[in-house]
C-alpha positions in Angstrom: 9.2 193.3 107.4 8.9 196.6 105.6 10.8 197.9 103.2 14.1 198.9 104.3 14.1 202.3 103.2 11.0 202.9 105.6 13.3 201.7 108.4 14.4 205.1 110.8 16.5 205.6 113.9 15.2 206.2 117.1 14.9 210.2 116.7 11.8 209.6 114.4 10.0 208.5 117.7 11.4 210.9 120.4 8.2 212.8 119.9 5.9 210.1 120.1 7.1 209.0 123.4 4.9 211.5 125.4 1.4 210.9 123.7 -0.6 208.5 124.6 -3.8 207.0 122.7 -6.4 205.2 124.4 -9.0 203.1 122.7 -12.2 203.7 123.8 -14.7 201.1 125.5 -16.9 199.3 123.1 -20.0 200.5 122.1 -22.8 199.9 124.1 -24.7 198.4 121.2 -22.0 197.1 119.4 -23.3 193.8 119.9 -25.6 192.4 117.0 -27.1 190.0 119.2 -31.2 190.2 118.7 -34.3 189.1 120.5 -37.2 187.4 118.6 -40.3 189.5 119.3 -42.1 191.7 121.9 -42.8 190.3 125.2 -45.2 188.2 126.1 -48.2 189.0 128.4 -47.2 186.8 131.1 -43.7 187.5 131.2 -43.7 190.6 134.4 -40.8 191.8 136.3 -39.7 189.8 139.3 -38.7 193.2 141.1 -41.1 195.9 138.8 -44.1 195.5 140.9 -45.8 198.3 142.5 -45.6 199.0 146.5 -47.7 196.7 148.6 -47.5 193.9 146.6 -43.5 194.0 146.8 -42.4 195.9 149.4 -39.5 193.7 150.3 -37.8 191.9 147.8 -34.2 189.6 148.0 -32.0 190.6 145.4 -31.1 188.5 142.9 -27.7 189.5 140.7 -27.2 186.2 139.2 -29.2 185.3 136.0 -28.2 181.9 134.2 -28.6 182.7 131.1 -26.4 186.0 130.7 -23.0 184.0 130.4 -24.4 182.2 127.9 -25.9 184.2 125.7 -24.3 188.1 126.2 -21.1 187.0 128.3 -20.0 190.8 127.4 -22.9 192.6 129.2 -21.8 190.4 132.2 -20.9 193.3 134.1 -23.5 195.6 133.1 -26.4 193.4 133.7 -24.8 192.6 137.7 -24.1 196.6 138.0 -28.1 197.6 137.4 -29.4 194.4 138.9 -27.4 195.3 142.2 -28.7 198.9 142.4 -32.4 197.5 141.6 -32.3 199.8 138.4 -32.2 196.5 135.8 -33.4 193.3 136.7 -34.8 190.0 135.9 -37.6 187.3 135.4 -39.1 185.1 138.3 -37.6 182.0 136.7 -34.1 183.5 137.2 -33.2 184.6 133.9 -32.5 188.1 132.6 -33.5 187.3 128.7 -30.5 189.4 127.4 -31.0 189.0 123.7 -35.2 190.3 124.1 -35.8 193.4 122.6 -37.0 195.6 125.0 -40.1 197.9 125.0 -41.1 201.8 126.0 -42.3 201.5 129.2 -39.7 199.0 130.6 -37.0 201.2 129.5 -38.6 204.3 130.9 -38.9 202.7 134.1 -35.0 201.8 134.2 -34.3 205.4 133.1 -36.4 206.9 135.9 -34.8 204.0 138.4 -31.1 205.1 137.1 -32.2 209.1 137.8 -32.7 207.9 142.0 -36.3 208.3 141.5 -37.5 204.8 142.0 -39.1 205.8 145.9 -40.8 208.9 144.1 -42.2 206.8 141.2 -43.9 204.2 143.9 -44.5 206.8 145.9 -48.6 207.5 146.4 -48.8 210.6 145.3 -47.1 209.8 142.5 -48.7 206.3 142.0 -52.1 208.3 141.6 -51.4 210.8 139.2 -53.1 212.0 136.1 -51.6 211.5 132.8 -52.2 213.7 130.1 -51.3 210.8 127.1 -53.8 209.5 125.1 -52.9 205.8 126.5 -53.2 207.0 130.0 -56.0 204.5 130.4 -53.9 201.7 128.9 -50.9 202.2 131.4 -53.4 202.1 134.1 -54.9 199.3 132.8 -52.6 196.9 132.1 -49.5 198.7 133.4 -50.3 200.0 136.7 -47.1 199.6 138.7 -46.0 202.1 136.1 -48.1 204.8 136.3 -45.9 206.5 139.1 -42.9 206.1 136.3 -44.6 208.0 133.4 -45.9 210.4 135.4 -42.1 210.9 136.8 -40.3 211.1 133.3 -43.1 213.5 132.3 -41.9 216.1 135.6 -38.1 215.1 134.5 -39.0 216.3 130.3 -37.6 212.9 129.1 -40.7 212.7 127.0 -40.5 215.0 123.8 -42.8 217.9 123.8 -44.6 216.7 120.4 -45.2 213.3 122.4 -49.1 212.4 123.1 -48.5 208.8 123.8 -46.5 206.3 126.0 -46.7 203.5 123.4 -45.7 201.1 126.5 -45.3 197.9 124.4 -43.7 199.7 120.8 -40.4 198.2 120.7 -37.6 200.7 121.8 -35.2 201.3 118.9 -31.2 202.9 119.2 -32.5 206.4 118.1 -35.7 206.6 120.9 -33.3 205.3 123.7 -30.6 207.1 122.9 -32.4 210.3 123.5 -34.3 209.0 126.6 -30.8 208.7 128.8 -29.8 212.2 126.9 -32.4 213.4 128.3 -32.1 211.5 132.0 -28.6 212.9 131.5 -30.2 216.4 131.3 -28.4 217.3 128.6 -30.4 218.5 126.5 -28.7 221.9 126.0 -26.0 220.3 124.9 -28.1 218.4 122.3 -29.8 221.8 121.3 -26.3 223.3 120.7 -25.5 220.3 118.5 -28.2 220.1 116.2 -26.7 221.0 112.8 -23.3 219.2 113.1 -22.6 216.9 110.5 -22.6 212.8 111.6 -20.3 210.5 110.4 -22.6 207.7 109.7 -23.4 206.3 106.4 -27.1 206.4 107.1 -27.3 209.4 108.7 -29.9 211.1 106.8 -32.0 208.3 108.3 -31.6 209.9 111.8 -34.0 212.8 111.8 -32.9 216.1 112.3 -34.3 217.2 115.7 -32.3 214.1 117.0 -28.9 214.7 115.6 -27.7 216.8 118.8 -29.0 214.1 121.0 -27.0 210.8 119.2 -23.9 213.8 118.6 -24.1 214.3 122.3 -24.4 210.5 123.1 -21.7 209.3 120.7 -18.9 211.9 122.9 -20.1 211.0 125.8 -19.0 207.4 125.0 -22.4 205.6 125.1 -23.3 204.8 121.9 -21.4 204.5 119.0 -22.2 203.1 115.0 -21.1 199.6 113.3 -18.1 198.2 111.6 -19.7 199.1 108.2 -19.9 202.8 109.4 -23.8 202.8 109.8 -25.6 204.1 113.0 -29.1 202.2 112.2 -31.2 204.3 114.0 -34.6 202.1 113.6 -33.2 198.9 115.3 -34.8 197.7 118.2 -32.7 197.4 121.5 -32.0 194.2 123.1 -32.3 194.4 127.5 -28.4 193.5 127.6 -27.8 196.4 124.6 -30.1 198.8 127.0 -28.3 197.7 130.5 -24.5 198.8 128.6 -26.0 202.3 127.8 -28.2 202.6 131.3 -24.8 201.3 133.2 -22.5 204.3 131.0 -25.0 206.6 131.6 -24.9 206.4 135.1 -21.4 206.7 135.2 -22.5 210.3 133.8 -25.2 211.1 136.6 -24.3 213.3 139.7 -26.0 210.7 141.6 -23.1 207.9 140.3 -20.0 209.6 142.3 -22.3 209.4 145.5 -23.6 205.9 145.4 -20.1 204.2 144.4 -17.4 203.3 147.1 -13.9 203.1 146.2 -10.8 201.8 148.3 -8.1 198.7 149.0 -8.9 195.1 150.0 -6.6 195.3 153.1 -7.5 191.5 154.7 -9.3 188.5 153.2 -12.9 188.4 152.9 -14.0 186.6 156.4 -17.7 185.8 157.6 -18.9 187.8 154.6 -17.6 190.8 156.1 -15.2 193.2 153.6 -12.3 195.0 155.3 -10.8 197.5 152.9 -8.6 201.0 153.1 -10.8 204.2 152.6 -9.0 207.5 152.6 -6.2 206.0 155.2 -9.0 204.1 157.1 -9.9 200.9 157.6 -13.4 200.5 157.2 -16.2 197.2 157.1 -18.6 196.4 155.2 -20.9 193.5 155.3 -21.6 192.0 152.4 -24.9 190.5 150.6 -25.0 186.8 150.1 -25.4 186.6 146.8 -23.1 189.5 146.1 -21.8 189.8 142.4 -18.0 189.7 142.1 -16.4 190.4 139.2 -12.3 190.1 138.8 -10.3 190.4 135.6 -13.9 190.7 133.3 -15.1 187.5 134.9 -17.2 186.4 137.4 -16.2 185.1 140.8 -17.1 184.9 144.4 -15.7 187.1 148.0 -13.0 184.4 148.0 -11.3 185.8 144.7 -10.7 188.9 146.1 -7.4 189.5 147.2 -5.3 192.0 149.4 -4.1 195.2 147.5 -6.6 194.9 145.2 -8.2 198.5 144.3 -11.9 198.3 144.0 -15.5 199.7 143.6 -18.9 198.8 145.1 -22.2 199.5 145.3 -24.2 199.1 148.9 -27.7 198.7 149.1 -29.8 198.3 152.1 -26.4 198.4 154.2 -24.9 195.5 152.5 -22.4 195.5 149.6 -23.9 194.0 146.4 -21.7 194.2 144.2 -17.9 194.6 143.5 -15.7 195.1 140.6 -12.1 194.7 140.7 -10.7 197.7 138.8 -6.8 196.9 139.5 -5.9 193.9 140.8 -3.1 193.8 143.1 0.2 193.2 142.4 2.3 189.9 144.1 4.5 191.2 146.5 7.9 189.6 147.4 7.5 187.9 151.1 8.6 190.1 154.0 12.0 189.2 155.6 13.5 186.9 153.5 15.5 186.0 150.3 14.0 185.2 146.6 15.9 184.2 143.9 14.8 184.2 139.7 15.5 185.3 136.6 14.8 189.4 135.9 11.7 189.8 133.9 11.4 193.9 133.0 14.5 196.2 133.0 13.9 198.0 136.5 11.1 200.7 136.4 9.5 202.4 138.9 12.1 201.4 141.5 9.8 198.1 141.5 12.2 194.6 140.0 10.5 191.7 138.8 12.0 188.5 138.9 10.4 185.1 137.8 10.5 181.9 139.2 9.0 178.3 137.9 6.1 180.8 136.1 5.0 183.0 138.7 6.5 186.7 139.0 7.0 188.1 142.4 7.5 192.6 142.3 10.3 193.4 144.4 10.6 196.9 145.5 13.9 198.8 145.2 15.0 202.1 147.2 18.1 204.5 147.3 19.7 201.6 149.9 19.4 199.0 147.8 23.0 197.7 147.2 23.0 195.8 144.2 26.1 194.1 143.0 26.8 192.2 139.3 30.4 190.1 139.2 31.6 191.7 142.0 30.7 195.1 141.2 28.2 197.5 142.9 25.5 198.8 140.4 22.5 200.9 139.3 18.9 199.2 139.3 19.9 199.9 135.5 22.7 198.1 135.3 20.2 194.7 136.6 19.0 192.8 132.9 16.7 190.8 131.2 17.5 187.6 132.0 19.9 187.8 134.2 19.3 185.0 137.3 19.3 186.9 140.5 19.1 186.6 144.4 18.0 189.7 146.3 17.2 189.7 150.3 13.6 191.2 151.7 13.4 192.8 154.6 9.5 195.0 155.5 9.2 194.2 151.4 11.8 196.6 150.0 14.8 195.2 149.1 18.5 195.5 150.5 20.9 193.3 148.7 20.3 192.3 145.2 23.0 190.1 143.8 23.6 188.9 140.0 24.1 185.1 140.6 24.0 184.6 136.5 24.4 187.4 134.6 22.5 186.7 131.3 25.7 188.2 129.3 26.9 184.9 129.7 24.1 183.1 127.6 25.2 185.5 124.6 21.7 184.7 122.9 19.5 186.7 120.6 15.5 186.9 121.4 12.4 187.8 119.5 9.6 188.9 121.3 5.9 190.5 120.0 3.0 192.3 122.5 1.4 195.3 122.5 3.3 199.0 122.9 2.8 200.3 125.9 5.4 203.2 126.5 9.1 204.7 126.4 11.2 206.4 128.2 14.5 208.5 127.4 17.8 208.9 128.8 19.2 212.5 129.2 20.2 212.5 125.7 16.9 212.3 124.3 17.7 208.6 123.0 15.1 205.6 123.9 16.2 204.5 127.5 13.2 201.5 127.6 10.6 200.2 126.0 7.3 198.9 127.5 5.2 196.1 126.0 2.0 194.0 127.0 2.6 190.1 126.1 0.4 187.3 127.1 2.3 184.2 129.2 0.3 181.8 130.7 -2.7 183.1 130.0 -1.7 186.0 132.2 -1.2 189.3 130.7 2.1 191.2 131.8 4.0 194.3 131.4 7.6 194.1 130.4 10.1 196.4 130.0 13.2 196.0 127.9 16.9 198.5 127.9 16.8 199.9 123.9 20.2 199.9 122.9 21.5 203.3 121.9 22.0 202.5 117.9 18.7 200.8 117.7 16.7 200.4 114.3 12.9 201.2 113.8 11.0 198.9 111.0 7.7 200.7 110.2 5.6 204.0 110.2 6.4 205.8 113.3 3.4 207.7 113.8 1.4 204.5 114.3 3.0 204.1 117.1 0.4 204.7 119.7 -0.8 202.6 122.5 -1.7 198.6 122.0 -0.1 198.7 118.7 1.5 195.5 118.1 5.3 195.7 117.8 7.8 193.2 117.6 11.4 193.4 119.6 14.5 191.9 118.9 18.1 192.2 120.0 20.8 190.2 122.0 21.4 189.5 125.7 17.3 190.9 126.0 18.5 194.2 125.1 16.4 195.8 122.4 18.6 196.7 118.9 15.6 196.5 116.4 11.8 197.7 116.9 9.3 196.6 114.5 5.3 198.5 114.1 3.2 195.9 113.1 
């Protein structure tokens, strides 16, 4: 607790109830996990060989060692591999924590840009290069001729640049300004040049490339340490570059044309995915060794459920991977009567109601009749708590009845989670408050009736979102609301 003479009323808040502040995603090389050396000569890319000696290959999305050793650039590593931008070794690892070097991250760059066919084309495949290592890439990197030659027509080479250096170890501040640059933003970089970074070592970040890490850090791709530092000379790890590649495409013009979006509308069956697309149901067949990833983790077609919103890449005709991106709520069964105990004040004309751990969403329309002792009520007249019996039919309901009202249990409750949002009443007064707690493992939204004299413990304007509060009150109606 606070001091009481920080504690306010509920009018300290009003304002706060209509902004919103979202954390950002982490940054791609937050991660301090580090590789051991440069790569050997016998280690080659399963998938980076040139035409004609690989002109069909299987994908391969699953890599054994990725879970292990950079479970957080799961779904990075499975986004790249799927689109044949980022992938692995022949012994069917991916080698997450090895730094990477030049010419394998120019290749993914160019691969992210939809240039792979172009970089193995022929014409491409034979072309001069003007570096003074040309004769070293075709040497000993041959497949990779067509790439250089490729980022040199796409300028994401400096102009001051008269080497590839294909084995020099890539650090943050020479990727960073490659995917600038496959980002084409290098105006933007220009126009940024003398603004001043926040970074404790920033005057080790030379000053042509200030607008190109300025331009990357508000894009969201990159971002410093805990300890404030940027630490521009570190070398880059494969699962550090596949975050940044995988944000960066999310920047590309290309990324909005090669991702599908829609609703799992009927259990995956024979490997063939039925989902809703603008109002249509459309089929897809998907690959058999397809990467699905639901709630962060990885799973397989038969985790995928109806109502489920998702996005997928196809390759080759065949979907190769999937990422749930909101999973689908349960919905009451059609037709017929569930009782439990009320979870969330009513919100979104959508009741949830509890019953030996699992929470069923009931929806709720202008002819629902809902009746507490005797007495026909408002949706907000339903409580926390209170045990409950309301008949389905076509999954809205059209009886609710308050079996129990939880009035009758008189008892007090403390409850913590995460702030989420409020709404008023007509008088400007808190109507509801919204939190995030974790039962079960399972991560829920609930929503509790503020009562009208309620006290606020704590500095208001830190109330923002995923701030951890702490509720209290009687009969699960909120009378004290404490910022953490």
């Amino acid at each position: 607790m606070v001091n009481m003479n920080s504690m306010m009323k509920k009018g300290a808040i009003v304002a706060l109830s209509t902004v919103m502040l979202v954390g950002g995603a982490t940054a791609a090389f937050a991660d301090d996990n580090r590789g051991n050396g440069k790569n050997k000569k016998n280690e080659k890319f399963k998938y980076g060989l040139p035409p004609g000696i690989a002109k069909k290959v299987d994908l391969h999305l699953h890599f054994k060692d990725v879970e292990v050793e950079a479970d957080w650039a799961l779904r990075y590593i499975a986004s790249l591999a799927s689109k044949r931008v980022f992938e692995g070794y022949e012994d069917g690892t991916f080698k997450p924590g090895k730094v990477i070097n030049r010419i394998e991250a120019i290749t993914a760059a160019v691969r992210l840009m939809g240039l792979r066919d172009e970089a193995e084309s022929a014409e491409e495949m034979n072309s001069h290069l003007n570096f003074k290592d040309a004769n070293k890439i075709k040497e000993k990197y041959p497949w990779a001729v067509g790439y250089v030659a490729v980022a040199a027509e796409n300028d994401l080479f400096l102009e001051t640049d008269n080497a590839v250096n294909p084995e020099k170890e890539a650090d943050r501040l020479w990727a960073t300004t490659l995917l600038v640059k496959a980002m084409k933003m290098e105006d933007e970089a220009k126009a940024k040049m003398n603004v001043k970074l926040d970074f404790k070592d920033a005057h080790q970040i030379p000053a042509g490339s200030v607008g190109y890490i300025a331009v990357a850090v508000e894009e969201g791709l990159i971002d410093g340490y805990e300890d404030g530092t940027f630490r521009p000379n570190r070398p880059v790890t494969r699962a550090e570059l596949a975050a940044l590649l995988d944000r960066t495409g999310e920047q590309l013009p290309e990324y909005n044309n090669s991702v599908v979006r829609g609703t799992v509308s009927a259990e995956v069956d024979g490997k063939v995915l039925t989902i809703v697309q603008d109002g249509k149901k459309v089929q897809y067949s998907l690959h058999e060794d397809a990467f699905i990833l639901r709630d962060g983790k990885k799973g397989s077609s038969n985790d995928l459920e109806v109502g489920d919103e998702i996005k997928f890449y196809v390759n080759n005709n065949l979907v190769t991977y999937i990422e749930v991106t909101k999973e689908a709520e349960e919905q009451a069964p059609a037709n017929e009567s569930l009782t439990g105990t009320v979870t969330s004040a009513v919100y979104n004309n959508e009741l949830k109601i509890e019953k030996n751990g699992k929470t069923s969403t009931v929806k709720l329309n202008s002819d629902t009749r809902i009746y507490r002792n005797g007495d026909l009520i408002s949706s907000s007249g339903l409580k926390i708590g209170d045990q409950v019996e309301a008949f389905v039919y076509n999954n809205v309901a059209v009886f609710v009845e308050v079996t129990r009202p939880v009035d009758q249990n008189n008892e007090r409750f403390e409850v913590e989670g995460k702030f989420h949002s409020l709404t008023l009443n007509n008088d400007g007064q808190i109507a509801t408050i919204s939190i995030m707690t974790v039962q079960n493992s399972q991560t829920q939204l609930r929503v509790y009736n503020v009562d009208k004299d309620v006290d606020i413990v704590g500095n208001a304007s830190l109330l923002e979102k995923d701030r951890k509060v702490e509720l209290s009150g009687k009969n699960n109606v909120v009378t004290l609301i404490e910022i953490k």
